[in-house]
mmJSON file of the N, C-alpha and C atoms, coordinates in Angstrom:
{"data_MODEL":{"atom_site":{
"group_PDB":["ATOM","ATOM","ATOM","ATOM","ATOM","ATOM","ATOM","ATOM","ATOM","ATOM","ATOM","ATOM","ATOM","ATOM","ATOM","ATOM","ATOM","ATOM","ATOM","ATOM","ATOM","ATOM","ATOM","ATOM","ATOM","ATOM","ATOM","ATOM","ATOM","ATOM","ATOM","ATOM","ATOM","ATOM","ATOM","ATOM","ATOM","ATOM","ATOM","ATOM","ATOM","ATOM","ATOM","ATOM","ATOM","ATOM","ATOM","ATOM","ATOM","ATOM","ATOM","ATOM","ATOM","ATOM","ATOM","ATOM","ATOM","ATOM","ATOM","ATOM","ATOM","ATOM","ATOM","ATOM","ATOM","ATOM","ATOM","ATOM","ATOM","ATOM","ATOM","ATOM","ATOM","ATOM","ATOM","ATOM","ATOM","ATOM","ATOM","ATOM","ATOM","ATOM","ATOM","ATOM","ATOM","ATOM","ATOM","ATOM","ATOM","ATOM","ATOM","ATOM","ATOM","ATOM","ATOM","ATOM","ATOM","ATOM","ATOM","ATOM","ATOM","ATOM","ATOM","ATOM","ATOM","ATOM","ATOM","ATOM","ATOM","ATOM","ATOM","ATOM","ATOM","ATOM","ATOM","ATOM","ATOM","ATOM","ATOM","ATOM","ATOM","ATOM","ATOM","ATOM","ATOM","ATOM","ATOM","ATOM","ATOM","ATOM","ATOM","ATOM","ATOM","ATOM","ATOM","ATOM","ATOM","ATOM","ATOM","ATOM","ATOM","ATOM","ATOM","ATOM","ATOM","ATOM","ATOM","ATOM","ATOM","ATOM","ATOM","ATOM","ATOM","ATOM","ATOM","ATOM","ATOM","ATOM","ATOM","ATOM","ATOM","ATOM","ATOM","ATOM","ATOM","ATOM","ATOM","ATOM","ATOM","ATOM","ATOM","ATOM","ATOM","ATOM","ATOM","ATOM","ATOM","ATOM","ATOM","ATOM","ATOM","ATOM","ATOM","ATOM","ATOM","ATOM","ATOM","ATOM","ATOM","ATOM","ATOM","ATOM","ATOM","ATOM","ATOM","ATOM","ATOM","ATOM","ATOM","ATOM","ATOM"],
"id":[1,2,3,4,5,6,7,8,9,10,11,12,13,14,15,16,17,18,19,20,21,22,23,24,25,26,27,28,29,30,31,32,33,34,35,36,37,38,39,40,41,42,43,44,45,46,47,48,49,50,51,52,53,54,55,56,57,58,59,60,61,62,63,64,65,66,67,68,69,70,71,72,73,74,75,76,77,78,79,80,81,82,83,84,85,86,87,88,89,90,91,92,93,94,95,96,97,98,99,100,101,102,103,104,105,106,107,108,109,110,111,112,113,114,115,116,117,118,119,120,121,122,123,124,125,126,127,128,129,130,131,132,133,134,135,136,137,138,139,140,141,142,143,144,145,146,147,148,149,150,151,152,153,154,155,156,157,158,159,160,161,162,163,164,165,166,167,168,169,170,171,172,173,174,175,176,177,178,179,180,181,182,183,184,185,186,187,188,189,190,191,192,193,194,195,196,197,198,199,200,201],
"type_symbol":["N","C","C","N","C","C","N","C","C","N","C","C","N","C","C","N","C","C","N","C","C","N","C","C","N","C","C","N","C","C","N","C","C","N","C","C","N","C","C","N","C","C","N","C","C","N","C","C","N","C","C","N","C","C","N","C","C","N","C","C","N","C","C","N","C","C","N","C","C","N","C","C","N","C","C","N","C","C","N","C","C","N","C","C","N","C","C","N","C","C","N","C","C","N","C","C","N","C","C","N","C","C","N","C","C","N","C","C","N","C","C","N","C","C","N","C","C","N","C","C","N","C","C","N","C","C","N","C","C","N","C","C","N","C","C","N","C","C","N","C","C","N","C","C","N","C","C","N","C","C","N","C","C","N","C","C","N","C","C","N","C","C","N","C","C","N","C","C","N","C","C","N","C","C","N","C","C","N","C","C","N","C","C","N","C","C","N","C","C","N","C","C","N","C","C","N","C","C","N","C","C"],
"label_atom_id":["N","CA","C","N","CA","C","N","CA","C","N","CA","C","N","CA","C","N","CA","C","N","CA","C","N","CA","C","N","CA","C","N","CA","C","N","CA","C","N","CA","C","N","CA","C","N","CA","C","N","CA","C","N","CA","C","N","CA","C","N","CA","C","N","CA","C","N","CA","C","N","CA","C","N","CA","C","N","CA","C","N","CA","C","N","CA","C","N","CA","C","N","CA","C","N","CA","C","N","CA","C","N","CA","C","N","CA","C","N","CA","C","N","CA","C","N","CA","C","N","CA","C","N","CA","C","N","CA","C","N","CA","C","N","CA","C","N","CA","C","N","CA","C","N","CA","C","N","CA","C","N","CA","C","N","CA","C","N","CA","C","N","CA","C","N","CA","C","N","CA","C","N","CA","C","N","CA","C","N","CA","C","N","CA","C","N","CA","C","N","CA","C","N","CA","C","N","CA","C","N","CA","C","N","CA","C","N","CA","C","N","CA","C","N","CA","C","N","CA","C","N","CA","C","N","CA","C","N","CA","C","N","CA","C"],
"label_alt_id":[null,null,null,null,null,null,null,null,null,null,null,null,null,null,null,null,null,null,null,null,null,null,null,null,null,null,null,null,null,null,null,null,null,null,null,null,null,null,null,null,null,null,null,null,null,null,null,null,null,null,null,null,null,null,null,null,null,null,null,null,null,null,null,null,null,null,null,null,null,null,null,null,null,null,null,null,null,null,null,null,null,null,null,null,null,null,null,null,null,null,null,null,null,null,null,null,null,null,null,null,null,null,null,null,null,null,null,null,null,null,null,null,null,null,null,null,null,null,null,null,null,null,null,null,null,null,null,null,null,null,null,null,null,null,null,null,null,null,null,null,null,null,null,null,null,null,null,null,null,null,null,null,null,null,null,null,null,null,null,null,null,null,null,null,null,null,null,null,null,null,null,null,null,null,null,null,null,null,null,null,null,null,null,null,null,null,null,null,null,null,null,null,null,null,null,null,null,null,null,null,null],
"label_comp_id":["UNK","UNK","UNK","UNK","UNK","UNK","UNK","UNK","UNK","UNK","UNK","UNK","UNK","UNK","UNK","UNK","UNK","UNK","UNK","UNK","UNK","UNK","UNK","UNK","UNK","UNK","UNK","UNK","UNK","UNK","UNK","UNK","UNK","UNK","UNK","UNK","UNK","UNK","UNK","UNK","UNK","UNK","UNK","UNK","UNK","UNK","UNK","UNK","UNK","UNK","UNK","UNK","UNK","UNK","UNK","UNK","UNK","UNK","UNK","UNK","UNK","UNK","UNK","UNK","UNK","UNK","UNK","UNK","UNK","UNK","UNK","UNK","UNK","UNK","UNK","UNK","UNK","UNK","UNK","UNK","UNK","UNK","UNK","UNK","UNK","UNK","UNK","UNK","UNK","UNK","UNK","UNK","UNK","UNK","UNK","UNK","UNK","UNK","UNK","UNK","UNK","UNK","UNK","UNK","UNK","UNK","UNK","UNK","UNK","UNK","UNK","UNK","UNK","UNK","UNK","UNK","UNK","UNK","UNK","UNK","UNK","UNK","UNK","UNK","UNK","UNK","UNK","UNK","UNK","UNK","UNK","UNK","UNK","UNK","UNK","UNK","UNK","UNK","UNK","UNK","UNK","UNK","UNK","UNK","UNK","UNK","UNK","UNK","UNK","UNK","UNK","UNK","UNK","UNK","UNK","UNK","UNK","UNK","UNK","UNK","UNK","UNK","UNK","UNK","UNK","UNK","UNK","UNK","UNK","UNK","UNK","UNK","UNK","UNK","UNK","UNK","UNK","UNK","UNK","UNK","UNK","UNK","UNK","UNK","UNK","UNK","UNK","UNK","UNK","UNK","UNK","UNK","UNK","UNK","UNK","UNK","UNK","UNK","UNK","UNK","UNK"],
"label_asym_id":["A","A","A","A","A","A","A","A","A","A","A","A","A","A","A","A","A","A","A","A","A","A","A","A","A","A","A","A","A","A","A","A","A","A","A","A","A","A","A","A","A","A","A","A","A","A","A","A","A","A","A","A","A","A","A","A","A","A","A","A","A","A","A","A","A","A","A","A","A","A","A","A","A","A","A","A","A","A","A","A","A","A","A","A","A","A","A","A","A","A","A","A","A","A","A","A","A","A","A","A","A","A","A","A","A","A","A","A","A","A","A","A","A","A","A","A","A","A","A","A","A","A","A","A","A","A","A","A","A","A","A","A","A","A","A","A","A","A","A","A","A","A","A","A","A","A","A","A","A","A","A","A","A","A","A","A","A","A","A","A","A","A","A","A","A","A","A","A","A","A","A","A","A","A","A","A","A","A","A","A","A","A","A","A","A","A","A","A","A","A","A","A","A","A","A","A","A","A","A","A","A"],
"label_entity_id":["1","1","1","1","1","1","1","1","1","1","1","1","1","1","1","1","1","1","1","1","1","1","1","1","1","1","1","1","1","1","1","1","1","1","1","1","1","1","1","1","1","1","1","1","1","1","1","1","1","1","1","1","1","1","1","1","1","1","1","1","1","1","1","1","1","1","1","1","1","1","1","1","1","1","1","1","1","1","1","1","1","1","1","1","1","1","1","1","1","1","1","1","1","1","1","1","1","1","1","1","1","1","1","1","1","1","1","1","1","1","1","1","1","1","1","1","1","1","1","1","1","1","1","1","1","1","1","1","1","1","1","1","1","1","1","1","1","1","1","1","1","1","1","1","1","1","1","1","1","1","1","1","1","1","1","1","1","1","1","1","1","1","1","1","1","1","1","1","1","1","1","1","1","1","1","1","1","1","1","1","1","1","1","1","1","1","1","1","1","1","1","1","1","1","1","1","1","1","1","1","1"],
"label_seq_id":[1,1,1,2,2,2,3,3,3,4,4,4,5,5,5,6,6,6,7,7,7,8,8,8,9,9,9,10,10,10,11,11,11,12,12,12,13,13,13,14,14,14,15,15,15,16,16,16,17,17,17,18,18,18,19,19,19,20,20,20,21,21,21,22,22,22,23,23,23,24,24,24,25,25,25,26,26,26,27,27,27,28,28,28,29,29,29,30,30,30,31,31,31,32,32,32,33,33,33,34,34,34,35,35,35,36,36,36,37,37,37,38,38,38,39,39,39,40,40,40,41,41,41,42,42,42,43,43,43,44,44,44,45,45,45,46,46,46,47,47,47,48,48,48,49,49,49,50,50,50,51,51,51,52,52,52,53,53,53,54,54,54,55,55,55,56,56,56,57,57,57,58,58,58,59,59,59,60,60,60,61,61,61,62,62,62,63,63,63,64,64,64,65,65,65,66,66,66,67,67,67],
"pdbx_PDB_ins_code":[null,null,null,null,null,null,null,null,null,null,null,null,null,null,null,null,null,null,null,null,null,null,null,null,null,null,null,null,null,null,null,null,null,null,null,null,null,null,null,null,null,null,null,null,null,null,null,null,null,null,null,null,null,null,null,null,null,null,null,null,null,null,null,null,null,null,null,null,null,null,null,null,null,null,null,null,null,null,null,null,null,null,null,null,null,null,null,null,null,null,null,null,null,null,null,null,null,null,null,null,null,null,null,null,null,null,null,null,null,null,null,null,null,null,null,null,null,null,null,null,null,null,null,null,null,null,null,null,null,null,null,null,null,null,null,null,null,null,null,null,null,null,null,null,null,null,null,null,null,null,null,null,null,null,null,null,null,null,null,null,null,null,null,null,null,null,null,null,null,null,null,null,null,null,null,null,null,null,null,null,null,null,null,null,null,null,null,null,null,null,null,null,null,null,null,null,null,null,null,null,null],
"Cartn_x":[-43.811,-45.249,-46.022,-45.289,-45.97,-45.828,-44.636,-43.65,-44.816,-44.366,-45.01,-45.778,-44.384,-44.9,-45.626,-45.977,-47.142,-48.234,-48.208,-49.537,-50.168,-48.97,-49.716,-49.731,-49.454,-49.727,-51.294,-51.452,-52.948,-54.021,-53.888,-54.812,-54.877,-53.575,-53.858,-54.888,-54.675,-55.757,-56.753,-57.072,-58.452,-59.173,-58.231,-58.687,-59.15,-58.657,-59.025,-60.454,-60.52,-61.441,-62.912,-62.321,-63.787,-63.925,-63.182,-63.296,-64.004,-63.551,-64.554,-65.928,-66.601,-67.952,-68.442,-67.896,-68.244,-68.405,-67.779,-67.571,-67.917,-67.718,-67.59,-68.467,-69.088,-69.602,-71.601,-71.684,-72.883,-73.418,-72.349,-72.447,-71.929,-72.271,-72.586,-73.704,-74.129,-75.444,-75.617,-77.109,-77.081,-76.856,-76.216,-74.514,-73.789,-73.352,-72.006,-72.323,-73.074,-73.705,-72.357,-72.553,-71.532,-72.542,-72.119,-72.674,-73.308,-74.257,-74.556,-73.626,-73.376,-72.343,-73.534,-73.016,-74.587,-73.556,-72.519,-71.865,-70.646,-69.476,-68.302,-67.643,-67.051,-66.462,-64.905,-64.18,-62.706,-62.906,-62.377,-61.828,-60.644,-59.797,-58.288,-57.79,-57.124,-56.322,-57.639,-58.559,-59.7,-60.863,-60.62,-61.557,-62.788,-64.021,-65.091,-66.211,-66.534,-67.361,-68.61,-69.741,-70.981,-71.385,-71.414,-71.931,-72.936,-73.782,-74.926,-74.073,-75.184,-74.861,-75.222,-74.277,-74.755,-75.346,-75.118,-75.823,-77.169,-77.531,-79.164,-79.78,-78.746,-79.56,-79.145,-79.229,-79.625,-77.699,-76.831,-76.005,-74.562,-75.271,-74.718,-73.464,-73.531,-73.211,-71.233,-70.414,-68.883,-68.543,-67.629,-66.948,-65.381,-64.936,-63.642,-62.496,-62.734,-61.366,-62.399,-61.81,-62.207,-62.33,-63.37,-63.886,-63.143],
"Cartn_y":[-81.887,-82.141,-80.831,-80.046,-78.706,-77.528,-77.716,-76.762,-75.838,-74.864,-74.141,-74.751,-75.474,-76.585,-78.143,-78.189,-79.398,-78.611,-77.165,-76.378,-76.147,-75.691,-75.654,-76.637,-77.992,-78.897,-78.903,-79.209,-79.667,-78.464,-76.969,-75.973,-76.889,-77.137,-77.405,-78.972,-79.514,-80.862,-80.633,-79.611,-79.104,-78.332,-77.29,-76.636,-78.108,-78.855,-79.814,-80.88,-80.271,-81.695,-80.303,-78.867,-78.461,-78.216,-78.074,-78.227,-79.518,-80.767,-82.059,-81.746,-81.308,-81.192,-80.42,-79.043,-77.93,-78.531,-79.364,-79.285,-81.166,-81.863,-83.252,-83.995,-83.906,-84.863,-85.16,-83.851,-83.817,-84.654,-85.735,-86.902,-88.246,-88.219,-89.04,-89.813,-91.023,-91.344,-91.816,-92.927,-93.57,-94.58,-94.917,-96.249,-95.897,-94.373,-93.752,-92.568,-92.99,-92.045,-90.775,-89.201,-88.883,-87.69,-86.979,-85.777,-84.665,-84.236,-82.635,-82.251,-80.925,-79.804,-78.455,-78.475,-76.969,-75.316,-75.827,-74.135,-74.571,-74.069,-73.752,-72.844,-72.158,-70.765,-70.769,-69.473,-69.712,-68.182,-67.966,-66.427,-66.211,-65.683,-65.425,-66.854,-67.639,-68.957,-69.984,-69.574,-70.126,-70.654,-72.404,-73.387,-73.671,-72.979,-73.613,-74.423,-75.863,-76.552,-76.941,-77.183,-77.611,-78.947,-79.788,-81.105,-81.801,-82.61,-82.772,-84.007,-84.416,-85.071,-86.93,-87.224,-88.822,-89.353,-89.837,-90.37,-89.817,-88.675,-88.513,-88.663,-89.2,-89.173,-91.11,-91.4,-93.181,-94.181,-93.308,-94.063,-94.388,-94.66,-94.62,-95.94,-97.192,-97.635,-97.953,-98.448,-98.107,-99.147,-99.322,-100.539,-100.216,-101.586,-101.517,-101.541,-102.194,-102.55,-102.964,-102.13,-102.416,-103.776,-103.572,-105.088,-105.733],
"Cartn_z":[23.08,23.095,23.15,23.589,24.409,23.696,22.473,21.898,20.63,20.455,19.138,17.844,17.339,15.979,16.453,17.826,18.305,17.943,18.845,18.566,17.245,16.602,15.107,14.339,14.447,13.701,14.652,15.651,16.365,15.921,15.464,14.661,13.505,12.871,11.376,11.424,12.205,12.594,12.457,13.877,14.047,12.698,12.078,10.32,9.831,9.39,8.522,8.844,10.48,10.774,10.418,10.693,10.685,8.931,8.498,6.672,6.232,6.806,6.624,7.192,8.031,8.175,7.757,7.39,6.689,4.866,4.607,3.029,2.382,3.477,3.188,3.757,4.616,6.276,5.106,4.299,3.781,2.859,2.383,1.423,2.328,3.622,3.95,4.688,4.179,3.881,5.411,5.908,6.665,7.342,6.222,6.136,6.92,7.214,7.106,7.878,8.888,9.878,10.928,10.598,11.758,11.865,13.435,13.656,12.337,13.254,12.422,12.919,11.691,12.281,12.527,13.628,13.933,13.784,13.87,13.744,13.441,12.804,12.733,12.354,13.476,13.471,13.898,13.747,14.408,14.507,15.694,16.038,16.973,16.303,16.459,16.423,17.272,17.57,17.752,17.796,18.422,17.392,17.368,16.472,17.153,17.143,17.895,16.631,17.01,16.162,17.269,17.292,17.647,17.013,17.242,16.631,17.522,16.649,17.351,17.862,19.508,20.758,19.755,19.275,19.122,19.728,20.944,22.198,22.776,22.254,22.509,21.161,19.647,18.679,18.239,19.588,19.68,19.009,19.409,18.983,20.437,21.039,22.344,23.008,21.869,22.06,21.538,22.079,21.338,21.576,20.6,20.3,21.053,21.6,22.391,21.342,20.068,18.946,17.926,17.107,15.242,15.079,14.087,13.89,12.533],
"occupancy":[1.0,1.0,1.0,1.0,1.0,1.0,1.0,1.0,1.0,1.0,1.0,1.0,1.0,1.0,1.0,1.0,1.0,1.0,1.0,1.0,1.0,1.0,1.0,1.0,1.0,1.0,1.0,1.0,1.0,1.0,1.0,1.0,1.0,1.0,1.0,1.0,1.0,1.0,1.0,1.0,1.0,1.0,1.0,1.0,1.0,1.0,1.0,1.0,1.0,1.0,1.0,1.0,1.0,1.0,1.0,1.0,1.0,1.0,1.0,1.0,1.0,1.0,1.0,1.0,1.0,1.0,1.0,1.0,1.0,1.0,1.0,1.0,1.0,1.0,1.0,1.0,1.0,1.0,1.0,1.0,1.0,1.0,1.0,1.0,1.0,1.0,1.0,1.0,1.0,1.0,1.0,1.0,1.0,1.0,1.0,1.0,1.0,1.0,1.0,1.0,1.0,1.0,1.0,1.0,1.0,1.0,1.0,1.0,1.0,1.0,1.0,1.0,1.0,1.0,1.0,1.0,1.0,1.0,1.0,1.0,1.0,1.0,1.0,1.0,1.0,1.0,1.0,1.0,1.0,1.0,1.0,1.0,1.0,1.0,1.0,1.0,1.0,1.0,1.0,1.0,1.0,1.0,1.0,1.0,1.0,1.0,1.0,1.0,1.0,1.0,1.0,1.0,1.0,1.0,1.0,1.0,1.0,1.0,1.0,1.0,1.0,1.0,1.0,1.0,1.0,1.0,1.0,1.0,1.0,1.0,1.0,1.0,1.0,1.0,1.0,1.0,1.0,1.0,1.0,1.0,1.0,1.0,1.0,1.0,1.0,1.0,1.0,1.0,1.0,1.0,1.0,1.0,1.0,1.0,1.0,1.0,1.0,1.0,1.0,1.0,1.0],
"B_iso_or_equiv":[0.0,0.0,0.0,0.0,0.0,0.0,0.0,0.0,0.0,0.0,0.0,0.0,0.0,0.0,0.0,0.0,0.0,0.0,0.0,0.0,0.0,0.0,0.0,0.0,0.0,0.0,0.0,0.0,0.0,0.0,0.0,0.0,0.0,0.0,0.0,0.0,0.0,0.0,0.0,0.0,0.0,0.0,0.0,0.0,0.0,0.0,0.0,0.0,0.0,0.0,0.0,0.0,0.0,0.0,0.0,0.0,0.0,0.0,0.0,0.0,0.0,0.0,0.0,0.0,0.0,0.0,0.0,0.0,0.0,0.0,0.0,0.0,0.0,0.0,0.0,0.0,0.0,0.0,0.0,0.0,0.0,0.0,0.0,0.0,0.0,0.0,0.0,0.0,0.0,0.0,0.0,0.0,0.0,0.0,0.0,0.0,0.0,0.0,0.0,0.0,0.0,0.0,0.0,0.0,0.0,0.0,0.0,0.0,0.0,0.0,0.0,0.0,0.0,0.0,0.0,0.0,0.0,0.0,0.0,0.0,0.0,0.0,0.0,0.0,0.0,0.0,0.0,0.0,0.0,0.0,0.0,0.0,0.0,0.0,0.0,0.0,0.0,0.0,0.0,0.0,0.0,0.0,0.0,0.0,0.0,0.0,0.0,0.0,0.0,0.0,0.0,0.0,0.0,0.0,0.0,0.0,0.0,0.0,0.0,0.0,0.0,0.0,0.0,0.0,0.0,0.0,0.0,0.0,0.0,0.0,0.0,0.0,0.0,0.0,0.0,0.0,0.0,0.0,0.0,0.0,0.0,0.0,0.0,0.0,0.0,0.0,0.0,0.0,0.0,0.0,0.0,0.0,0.0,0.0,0.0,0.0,0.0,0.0,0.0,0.0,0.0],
"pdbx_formal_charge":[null,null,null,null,null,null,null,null,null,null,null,null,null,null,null,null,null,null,null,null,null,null,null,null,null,null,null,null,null,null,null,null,null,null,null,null,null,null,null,null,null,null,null,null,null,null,null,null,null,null,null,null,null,null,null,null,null,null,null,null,null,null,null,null,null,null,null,null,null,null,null,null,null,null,null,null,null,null,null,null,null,null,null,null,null,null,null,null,null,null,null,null,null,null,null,null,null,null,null,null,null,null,null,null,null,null,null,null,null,null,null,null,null,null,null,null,null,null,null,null,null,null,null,null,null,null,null,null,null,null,null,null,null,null,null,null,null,null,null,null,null,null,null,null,null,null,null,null,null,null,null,null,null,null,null,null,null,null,null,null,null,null,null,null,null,null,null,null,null,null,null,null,null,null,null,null,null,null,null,null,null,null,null,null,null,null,null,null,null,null,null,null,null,null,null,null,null,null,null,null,null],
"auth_seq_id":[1,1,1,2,2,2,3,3,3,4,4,4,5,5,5,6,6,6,7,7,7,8,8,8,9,9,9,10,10,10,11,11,11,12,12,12,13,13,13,14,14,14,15,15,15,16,16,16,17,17,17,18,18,18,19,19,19,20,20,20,21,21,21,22,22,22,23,23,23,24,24,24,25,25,25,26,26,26,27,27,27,28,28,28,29,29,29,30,30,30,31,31,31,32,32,32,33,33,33,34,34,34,35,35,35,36,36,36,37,37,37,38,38,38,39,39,39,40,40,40,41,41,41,42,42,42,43,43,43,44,44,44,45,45,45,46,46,46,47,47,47,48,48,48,49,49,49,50,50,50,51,51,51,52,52,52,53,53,53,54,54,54,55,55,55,56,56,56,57,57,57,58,58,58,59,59,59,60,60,60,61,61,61,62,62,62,63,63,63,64,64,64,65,65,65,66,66,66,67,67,67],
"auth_comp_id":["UNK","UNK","UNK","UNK","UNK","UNK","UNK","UNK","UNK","UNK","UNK","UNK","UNK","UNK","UNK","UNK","UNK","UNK","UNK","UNK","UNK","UNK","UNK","UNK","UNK","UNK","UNK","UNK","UNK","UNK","UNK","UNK","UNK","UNK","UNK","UNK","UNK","UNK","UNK","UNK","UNK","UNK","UNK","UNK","UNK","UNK","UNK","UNK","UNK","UNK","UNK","UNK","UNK","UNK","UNK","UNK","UNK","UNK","UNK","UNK","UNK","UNK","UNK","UNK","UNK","UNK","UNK","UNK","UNK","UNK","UNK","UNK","UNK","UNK","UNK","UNK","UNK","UNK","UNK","UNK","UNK","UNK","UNK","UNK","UNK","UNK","UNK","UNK","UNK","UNK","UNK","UNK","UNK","UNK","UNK","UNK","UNK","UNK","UNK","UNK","UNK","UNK","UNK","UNK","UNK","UNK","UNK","UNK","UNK","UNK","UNK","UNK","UNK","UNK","UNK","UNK","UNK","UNK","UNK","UNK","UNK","UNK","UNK","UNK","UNK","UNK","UNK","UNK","UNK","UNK","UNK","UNK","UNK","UNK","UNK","UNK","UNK","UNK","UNK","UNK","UNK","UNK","UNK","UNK","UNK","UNK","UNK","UNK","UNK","UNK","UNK","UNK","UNK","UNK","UNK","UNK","UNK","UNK","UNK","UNK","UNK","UNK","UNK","UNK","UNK","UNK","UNK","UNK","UNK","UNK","UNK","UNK","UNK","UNK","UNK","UNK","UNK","UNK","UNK","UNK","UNK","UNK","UNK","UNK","UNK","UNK","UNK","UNK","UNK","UNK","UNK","UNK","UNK","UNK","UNK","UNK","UNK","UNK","UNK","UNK","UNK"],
"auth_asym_id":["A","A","A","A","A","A","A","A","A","A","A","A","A","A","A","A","A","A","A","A","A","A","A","A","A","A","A","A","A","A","A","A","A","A","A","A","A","A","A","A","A","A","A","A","A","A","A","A","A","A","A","A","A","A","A","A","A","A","A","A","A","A","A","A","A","A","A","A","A","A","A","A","A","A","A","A","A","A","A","A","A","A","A","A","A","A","A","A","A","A","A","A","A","A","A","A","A","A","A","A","A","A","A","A","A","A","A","A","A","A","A","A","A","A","A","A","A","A","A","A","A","A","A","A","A","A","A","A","A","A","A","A","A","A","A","A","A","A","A","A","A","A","A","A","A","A","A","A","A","A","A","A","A","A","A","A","A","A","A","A","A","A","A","A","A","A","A","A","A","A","A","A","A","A","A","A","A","A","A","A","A","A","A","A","A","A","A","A","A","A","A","A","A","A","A","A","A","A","A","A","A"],
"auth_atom_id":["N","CA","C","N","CA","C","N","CA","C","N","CA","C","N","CA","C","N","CA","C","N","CA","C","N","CA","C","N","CA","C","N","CA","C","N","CA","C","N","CA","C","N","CA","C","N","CA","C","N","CA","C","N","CA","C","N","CA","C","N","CA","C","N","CA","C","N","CA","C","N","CA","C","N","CA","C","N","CA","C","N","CA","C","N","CA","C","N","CA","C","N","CA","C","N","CA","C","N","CA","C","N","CA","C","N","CA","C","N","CA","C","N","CA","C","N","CA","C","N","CA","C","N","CA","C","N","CA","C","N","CA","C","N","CA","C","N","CA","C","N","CA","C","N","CA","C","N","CA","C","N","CA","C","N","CA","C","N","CA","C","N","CA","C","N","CA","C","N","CA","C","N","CA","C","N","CA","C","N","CA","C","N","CA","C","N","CA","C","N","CA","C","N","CA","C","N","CA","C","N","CA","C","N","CA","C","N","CA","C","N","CA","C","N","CA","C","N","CA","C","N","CA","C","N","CA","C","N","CA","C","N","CA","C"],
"pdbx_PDB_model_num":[1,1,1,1,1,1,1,1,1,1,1,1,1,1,1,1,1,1,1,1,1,1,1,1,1,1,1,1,1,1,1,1,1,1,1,1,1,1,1,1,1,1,1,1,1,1,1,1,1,1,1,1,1,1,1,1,1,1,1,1,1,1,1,1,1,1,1,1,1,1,1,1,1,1,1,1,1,1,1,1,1,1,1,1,1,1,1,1,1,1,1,1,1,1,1,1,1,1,1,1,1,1,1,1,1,1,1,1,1,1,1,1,1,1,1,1,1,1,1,1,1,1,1,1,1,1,1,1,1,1,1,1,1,1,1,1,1,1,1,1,1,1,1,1,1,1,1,1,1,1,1,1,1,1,1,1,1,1,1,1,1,1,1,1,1,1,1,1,1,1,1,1,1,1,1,1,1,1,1,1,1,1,1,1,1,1,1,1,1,1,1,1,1,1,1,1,1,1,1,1,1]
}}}
């Protein structure tokens, strides 16, 4: 769980999720509502993303199991 190739599969996760808001997240409409991305940066091992707070932009509510 803890080992080297967990770690770098969970970077390569994190690369891909900040490549979707950086490159993808922008064609989605208000159907298909997800965070702003306000920054995404990486320095050395280090993925930092900023996304805006859902829950102060009125979407506060969660579902327990897919509908």
């Amino acid at each position: 769980w803890h080992s080297n190739i967990s770690h770098a599969r969970k970077l390569k996760s994190y690369r891909i999720e900040v490549h979707w808001y950086e490159q993808w997240s922008q064609y989605c409409d208000a159907l298909c509502r997800v965070p702003k991305s306000f920054l995404t940066t990486q320095h050395d091992n280090e993925l930092i993303m900023l996304l805006e707070d859902m829950n102060a932009s009125g979407f506060s509510i969660r579902r327990e199991r897919a509908m």
